[in-house]
Backbone as a ProteinNet text record, in pm:
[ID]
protein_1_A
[PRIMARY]
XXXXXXXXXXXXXXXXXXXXXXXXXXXXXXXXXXXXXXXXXXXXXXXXXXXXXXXXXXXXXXXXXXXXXXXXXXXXXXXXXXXXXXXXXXXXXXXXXXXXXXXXXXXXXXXXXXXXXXXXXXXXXXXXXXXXXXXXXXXXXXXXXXXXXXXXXXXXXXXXXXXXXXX
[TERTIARY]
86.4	0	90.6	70.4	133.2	126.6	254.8	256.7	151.8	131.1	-11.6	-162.2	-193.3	-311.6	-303.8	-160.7	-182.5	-197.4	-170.5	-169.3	-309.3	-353.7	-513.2	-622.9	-609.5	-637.8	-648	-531.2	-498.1	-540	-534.1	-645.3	-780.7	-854.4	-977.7	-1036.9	-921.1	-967	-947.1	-860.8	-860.7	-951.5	-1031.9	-1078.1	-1242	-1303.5	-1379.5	-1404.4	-1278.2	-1257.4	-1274.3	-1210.4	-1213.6	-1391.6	-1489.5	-1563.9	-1690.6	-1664.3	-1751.7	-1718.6	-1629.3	-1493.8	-1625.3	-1702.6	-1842.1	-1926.5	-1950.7	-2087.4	-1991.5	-1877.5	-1843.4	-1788.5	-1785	-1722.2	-1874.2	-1949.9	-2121.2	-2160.5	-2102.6	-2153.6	-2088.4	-1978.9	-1919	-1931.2	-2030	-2035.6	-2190.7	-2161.2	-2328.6	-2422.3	-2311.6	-2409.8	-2482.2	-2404.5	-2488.3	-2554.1	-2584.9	-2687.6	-2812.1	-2770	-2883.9	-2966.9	-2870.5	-2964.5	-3074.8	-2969.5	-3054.5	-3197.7	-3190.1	-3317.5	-3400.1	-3319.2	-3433.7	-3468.2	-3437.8	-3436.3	-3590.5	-3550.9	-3668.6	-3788.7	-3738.6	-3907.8	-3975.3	-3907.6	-3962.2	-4046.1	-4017.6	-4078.9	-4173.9	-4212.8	-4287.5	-4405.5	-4403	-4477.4	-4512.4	-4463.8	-4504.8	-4614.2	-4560.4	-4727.9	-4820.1	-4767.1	-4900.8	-5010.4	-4889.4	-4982.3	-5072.7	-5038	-5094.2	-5189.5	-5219.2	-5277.2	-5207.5	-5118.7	-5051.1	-5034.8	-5061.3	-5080.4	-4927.8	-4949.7	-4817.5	-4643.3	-4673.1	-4554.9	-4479.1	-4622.6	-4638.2	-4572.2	-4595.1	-4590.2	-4405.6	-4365	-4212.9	-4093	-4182.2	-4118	-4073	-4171.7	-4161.9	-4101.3	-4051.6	-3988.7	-4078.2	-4033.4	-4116.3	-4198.9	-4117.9	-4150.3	-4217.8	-4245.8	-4256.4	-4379.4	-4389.8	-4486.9	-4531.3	-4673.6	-4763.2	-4835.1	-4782.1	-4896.6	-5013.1	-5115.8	-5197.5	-5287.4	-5320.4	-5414.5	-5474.8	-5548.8	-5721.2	-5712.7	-5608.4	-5629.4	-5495.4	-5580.2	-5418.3	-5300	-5183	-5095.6	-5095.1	-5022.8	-4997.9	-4886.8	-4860.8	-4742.3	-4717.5	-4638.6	-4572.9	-4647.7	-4593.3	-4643.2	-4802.3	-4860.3	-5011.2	-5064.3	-5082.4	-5177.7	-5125.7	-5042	-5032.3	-5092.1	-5096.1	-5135.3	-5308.6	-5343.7	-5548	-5576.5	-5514.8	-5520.1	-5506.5	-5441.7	-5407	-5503.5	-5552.6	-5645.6	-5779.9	-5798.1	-5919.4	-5936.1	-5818.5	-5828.3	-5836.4	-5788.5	-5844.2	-5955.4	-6016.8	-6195.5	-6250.4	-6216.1	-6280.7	-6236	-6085.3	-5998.9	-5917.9	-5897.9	-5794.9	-5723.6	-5613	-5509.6	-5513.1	-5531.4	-5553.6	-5417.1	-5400.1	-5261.9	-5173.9	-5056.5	-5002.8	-4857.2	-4842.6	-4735.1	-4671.6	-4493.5	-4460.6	-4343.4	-4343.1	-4270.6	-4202.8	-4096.8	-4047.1	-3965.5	-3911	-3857.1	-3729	-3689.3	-3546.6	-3484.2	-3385.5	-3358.5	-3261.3	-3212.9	-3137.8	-3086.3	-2928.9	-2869.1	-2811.8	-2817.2	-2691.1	-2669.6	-2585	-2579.4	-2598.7	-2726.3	-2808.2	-2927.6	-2964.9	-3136.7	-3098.3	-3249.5	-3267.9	-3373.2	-3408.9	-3522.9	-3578.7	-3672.6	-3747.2	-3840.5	-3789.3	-3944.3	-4020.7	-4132.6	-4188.9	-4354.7	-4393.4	-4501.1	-4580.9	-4750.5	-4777.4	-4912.6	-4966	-5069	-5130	-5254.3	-5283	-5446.7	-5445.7	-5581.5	-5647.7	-5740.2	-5799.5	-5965.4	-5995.4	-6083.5	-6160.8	-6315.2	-6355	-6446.4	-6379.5	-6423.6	-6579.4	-6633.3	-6783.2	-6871.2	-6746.1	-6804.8	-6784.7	-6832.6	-6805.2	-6713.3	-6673.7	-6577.6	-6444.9	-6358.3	-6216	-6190	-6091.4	-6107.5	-5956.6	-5899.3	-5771.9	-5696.4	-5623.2	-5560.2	-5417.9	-5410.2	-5259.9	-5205.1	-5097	-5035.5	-4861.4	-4828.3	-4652.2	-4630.4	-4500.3	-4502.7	-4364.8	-4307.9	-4157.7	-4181.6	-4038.4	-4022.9	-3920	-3913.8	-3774.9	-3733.7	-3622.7	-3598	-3488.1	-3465.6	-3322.8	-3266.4	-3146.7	-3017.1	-3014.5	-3078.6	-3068.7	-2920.8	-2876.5	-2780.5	-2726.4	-2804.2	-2819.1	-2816	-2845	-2810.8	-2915.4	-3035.4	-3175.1	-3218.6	-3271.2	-3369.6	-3498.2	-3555.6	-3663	-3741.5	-3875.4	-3976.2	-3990.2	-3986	-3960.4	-4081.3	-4089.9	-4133.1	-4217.7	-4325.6	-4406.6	-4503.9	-4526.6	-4623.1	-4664.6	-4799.8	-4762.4	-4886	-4957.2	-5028.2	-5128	-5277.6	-5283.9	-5313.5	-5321.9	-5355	-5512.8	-5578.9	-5697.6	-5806.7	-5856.3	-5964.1	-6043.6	-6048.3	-6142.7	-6269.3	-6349.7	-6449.4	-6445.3	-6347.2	-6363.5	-6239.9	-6201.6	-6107.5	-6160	-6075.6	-6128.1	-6131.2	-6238.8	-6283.1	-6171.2	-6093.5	-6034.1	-5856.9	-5764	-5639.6	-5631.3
-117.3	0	123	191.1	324.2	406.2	473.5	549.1	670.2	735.8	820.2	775	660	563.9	542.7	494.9	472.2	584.3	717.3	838.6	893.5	832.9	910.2	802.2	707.6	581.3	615.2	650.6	688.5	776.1	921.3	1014.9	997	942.1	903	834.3	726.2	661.2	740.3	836.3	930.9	1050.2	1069.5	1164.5	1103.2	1008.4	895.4	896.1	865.5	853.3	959.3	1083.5	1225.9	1272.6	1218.6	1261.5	1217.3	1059.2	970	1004.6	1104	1052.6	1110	1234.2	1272.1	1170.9	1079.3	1008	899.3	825.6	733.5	757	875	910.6	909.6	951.9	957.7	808.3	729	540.7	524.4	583.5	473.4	560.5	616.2	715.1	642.1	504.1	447	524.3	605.9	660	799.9	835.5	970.6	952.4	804.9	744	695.4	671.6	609.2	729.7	844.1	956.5	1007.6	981.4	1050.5	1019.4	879.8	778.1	867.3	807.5	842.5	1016.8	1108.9	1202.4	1259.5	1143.8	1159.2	1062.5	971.5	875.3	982.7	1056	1157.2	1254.1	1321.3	1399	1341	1214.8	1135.4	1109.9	1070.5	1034.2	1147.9	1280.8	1434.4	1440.1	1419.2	1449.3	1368.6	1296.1	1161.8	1174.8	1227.1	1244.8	1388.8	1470.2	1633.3	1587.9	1474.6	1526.6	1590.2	1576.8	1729.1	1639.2	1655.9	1542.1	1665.1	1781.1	1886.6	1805.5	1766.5	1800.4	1613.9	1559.9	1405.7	1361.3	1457.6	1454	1484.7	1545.8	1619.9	1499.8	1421	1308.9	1187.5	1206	1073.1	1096.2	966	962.4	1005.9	1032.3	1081.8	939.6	811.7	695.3	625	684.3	590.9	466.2	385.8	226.4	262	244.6	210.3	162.3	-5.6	-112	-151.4	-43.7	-66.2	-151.4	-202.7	-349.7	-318.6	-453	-453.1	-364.8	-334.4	-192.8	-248.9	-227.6	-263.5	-123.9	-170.2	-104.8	77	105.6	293.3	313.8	326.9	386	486	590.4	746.9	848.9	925.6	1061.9	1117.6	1082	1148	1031.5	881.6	820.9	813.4	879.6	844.2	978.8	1083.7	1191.3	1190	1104.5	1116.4	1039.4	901.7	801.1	899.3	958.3	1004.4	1107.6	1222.6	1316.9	1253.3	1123.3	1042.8	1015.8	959.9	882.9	1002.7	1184.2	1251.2	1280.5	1266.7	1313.9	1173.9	1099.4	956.3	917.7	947	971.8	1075.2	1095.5	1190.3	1085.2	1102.3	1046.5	1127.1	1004.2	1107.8	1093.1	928.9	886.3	751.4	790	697.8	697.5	523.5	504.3	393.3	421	292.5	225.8	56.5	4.2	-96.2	-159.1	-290.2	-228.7	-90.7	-61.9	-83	-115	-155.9	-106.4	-75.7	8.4	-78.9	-81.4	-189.8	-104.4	-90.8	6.2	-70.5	-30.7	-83.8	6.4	28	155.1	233.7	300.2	398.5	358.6	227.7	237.3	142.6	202.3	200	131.8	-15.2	-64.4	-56.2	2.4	18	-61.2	-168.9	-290.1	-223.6	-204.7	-183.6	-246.6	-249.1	-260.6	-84.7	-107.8	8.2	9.3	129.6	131.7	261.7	288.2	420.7	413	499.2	572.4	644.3	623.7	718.2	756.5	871.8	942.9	928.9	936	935.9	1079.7	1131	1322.2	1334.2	1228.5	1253.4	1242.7	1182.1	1161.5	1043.2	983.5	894.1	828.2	697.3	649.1	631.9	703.4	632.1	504.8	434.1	327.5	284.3	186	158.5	48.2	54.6	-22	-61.1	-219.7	-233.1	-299.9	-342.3	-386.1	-379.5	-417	-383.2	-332.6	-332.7	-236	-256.7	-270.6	-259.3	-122.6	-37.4	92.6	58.5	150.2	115.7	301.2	334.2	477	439.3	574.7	605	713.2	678	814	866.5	1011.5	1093.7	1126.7	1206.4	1245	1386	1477.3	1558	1552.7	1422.1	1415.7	1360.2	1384	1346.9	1225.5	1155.4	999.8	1012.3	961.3	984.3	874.2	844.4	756.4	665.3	560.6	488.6	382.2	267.9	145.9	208.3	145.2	67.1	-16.7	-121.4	-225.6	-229.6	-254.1	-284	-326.8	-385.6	-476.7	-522.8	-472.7	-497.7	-604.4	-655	-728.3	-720.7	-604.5	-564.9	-650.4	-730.5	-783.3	-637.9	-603.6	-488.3	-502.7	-373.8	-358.9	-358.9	-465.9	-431.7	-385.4	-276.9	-230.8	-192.1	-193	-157.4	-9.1	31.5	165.8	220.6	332.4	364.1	304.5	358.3	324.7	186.5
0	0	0	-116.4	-114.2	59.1	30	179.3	190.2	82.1	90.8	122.1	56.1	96	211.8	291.7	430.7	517	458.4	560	545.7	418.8	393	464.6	481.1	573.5	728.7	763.1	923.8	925.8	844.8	858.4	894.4	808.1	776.9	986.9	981.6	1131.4	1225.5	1255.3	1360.9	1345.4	1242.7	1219.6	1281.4	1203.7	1278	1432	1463.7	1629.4	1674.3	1628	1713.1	1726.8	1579.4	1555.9	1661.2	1682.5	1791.3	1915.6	1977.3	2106.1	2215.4	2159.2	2251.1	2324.7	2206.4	2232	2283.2	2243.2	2291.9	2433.8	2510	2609.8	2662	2690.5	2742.6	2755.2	2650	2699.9	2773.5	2817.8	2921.7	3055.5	3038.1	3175	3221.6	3257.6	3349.2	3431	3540.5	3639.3	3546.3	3487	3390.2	3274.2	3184.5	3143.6	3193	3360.5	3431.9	3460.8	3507.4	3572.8	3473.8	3342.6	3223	3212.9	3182.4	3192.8	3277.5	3439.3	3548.1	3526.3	3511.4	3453.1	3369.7	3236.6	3177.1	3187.2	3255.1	3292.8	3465.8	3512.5	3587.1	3556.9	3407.2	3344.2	3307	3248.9	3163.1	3263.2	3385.6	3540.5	3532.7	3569.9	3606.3	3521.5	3381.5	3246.4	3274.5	3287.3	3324.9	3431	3543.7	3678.3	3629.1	3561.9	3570.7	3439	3390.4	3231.5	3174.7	3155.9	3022.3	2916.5	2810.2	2669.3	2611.1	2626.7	2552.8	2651	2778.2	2859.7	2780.9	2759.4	2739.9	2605.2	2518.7	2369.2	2351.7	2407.9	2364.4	2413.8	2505.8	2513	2463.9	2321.7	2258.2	2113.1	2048.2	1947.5	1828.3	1713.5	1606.9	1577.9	1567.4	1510.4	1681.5	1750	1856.1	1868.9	1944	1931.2	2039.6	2106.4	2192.6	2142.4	2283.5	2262.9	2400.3	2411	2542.3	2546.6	2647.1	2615.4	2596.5	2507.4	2475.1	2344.2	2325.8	2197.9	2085.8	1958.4	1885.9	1885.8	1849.5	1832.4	1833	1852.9	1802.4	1752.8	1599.4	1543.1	1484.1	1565.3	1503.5	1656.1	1641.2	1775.2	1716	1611.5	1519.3	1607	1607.7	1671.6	1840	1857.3	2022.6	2084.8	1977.4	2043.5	2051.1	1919.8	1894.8	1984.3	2052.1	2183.4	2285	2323.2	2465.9	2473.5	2387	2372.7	2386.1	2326.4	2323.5	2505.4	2529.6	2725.5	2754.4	2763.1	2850.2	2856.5	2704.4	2743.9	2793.1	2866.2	2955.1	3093.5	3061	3195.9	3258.2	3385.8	3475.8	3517	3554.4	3650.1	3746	3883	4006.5	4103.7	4021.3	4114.7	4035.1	4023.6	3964.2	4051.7	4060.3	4175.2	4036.8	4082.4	4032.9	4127.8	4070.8	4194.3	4150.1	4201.8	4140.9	3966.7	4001.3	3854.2	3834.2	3716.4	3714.1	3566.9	3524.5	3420.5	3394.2	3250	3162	3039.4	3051.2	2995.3	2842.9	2728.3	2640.3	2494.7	2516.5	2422	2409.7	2307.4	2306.4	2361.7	2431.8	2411.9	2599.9	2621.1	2803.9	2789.9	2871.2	2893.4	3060.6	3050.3	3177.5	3207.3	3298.9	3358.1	3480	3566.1	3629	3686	3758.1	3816.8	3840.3	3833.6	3840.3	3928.9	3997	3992.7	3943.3	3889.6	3818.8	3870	3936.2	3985.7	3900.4	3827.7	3689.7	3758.5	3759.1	3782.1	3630	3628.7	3491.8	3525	3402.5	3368.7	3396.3	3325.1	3345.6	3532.1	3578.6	3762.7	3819.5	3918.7	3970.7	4027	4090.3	4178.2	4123.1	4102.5	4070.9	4087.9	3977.7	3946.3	3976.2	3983.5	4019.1	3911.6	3799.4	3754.5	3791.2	3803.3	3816.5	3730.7	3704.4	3618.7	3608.2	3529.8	3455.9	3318.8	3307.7	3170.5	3155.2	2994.4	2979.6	2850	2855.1	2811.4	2752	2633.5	2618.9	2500.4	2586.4	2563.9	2477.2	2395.1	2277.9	2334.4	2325	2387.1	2244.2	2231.7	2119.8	2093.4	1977.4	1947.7	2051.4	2090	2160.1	2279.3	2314.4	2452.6	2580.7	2482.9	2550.6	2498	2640.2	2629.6	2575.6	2498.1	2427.6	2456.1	2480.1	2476.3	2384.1	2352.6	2200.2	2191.3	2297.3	2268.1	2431.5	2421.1	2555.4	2553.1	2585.8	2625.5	2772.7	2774.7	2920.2	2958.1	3035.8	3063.9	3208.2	3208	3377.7	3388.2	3522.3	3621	3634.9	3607.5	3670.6	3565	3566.7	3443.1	3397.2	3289	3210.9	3242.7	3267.4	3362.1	3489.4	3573.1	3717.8	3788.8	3716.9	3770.7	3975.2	4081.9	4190.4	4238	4294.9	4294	4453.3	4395.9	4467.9	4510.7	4561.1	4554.3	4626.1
[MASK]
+++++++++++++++++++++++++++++++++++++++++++++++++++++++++++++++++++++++++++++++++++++++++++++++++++++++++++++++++++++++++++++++++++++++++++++++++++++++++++++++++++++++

């Protein structure tokens, strides 16, 4: 190999390296990936608990998946936003606890397992209702620096219809 090919070569890989050295320096920083996460699944709980569908929305990926039971699929931020606008004119969140959570780091993408319970008030009146259940999440470490909402499934415990009235 000509000696120029090899210098335009070694260029090329250090230039590469210098270019990743950000993001590859941020993976190997665990405790400041984890906070990140916890960070933004804090924000994500805050919208949830307040109704805010705006605070709810900035959180998620352009392409993002919600899969809620009993309901098929949601793909892109257009059907997660007509779903979530749809559950506020039926539901409030009066209380949402989570427990048993555990976060799962690799790379760019964070999986969040949990247990839940969610207290939903219905707009039109009556007894709050109590769903429980689990749920796995799974967030993207943006280029920028922020965890984004990507994947969720998640699943109750509560048989549909009898959810129990009250926490």
């Amino acid at each position: 190999m000509p000696t120029a090919t090899k210098a335009a070569l070694l260029l090329c890989i250090l230039a590469t390296v210098a270019c990743s050295g950000s993001r590859s320096t941020e993976m190997a920083d665990p405790a400041g990936l984890r906070a990140g996460v916890d960070s933004a699944a804090d924000r994500l709980l805050t919208a949830l608990r307040a109704n805010d569908a705006e605070s709810f929305m900035v959180l998620l990926t352009n392409d993002v998946v919600l899969m809620p039971p009993n309901e098929p699929s949601l793909k892109g931020k257009a059907a997660v936003r007509a779903w979530y606008d749809q559950f506020l004119t039926q539901l409030r969140t009066s209380d949402l606890t989570i427990t048993a959570r555990e976060v799962l780091i690799g790379g760019e993408w964070a999986t969040e397992l949990a247990t839940f319970a969610w207290v939903l008030a219905p707009v039109g009146g009556g007894p709050a209702v109590t769903d429980r259940g689990s749920y796995v999440q799974v967030w993207h470490h943006e280029p920028d620096g922020r965890w984004l909402f990507a994947r969720e499934i998640w699943n109750s415990t509560t048989a549909p219809g009898s959810a129990s009235a009250g926490p």
